[in-house]
N, C-alpha and C positions, 0 to 999 in steps of 0.2 A: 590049743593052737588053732583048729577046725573054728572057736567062735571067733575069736580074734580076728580071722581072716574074713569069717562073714561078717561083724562091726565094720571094717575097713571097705568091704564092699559093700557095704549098707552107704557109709559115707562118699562113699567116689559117684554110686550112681546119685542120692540124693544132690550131691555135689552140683552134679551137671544139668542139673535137671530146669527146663529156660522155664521165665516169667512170661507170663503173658504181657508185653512191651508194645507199645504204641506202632503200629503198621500203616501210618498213615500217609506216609513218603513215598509217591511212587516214583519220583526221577530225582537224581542228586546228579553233582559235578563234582569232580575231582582231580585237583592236579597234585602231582607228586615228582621226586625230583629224589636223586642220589646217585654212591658211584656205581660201576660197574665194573666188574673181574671177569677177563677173558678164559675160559678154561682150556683153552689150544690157543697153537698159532694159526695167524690168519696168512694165508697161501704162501707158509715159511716165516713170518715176521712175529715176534714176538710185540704185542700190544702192552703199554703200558696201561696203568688203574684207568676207566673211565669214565666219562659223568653222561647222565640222562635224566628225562622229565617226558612224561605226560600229561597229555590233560584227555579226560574221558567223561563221557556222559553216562550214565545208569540209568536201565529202565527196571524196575521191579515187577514181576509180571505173576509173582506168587507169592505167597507172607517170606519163604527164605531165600527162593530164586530171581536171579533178575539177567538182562543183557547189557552188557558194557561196549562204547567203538569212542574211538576216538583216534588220537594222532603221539607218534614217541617221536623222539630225537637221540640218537647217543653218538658220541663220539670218542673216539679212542685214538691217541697219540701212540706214534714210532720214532726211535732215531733212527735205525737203517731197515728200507724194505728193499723187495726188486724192485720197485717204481723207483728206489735213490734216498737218499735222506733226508731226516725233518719233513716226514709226510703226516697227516691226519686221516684215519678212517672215519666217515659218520656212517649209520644206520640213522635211514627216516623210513618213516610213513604211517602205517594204518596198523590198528591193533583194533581187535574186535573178539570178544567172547562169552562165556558164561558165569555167572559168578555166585555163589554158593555161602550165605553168609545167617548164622545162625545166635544168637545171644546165647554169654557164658550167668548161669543164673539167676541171680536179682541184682547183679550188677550191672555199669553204665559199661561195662567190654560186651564184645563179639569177636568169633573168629572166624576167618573165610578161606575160599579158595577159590582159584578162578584158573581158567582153562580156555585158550583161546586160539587164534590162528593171527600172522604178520599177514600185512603184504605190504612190503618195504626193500629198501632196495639202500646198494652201498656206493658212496660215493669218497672218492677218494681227493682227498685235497692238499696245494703243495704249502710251504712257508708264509706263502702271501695270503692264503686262505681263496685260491680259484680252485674250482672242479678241476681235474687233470684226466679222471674216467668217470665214468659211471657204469656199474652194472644190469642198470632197468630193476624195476620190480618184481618180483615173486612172491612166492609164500612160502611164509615159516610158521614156527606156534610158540607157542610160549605156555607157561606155570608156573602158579606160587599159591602160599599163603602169607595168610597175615592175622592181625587183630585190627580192631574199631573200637576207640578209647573216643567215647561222647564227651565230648567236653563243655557245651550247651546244647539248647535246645535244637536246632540243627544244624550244627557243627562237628565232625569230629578229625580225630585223627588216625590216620592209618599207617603203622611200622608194617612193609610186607617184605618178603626176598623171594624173587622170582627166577627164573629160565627161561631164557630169551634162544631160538634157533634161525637160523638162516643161512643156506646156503644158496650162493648165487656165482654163475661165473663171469669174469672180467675177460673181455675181449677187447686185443689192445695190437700193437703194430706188431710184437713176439710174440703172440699167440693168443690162446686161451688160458687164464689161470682160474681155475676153481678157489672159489673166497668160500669155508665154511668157517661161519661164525658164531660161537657159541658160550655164552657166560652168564653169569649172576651178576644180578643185580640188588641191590639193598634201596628200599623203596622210602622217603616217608610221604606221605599222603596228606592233602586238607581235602575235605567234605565235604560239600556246603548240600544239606535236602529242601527240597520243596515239594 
């Protein structure tokens, strides 16, 4: 039983063990796009599913390490909030972080993680699609992982699921309401390195 177990460990570490891979990209782009799941309600409202995209820039500043900034969008539909019905929440702004991404073997994947800070702000909008509030900008953070499935030369794709936070308050003619916002998201990703 004792060898069997070290075979099986033999293979898992030889398993993971990265190729020496072409390091020659130090900035890509990437936009990605998919839904999002609120995991609470936003200051009482339950959020239906909703959709987001990015686009970010990469800078690579070590063979596995690199910095990410760029700009999201998500939006998330309600039928009844305290603002009244058929309203929309979006979150916009800036996303900026670390990102940690290492090849699986002698294959064309990789897996990553990335770890970062918002500063983004919510805007609430009615039927017509006009602003009705806004709650200015702050800072949240966010997390995820994912894979990197190279599909040419510098190209690839990226499946990630992340966590997205922000809390911000809405100041409005009844008062102050505290918006915490917080959900996954399911990411897909395009590539592009140079």
């Amino acid at each position: 039983k004792t060898l069997k177990l070290f075979i099986l460990l033999i293979f898992t570490i030889t398993g993971t063990q990265v190729s020496a891979q072409d390091q020659t990209s130090t900035f890509s782009f990437e936009l990605n796009a998919g839904p999002s799941f609120a995991l609470q309600e936003l200051g009482g409202t339950d959020l239906q599913t909703g959709l987001g995209f990015e686009a970010l820039l990469h800078y690579r500043f070590m063979p596995h390490l690199g910095a990410y900034a760029g700009w999201g969008w998500n939006k998330f539909a309600s039928d009844e909030t305290f603002l009244g019905s058929d309203v929309d929440f979006e979150e916009t702004g800036y996303v900026f972080g670390l990102q940690f991404r290492h090849p699986i073997s002698q294959s064309s994947l990789s897996w990553y993680v990335r770890a970062g800070g918002l500063y983004n702000h919510i805007e609430v909008e009615n039927g017509d699609g006009d602003i009705i509030e806004d709650t200015g900008h702050g800072l949240g953070f966010h997390a995820g992982a994912g894979l990197g499935i190279e599909v040419a030369d510098t190209w690839s794709v990226t499946p990630s699921v992340m966590f997205h936070s922000l809390s911000r308050d809405l100041d409005g003619d009844g008062g102050s309401t505290s918006l915490d916002l917080s959900y996954l998201s399911g990411r897909v990703g395009f590539v592009k390195s140079f």
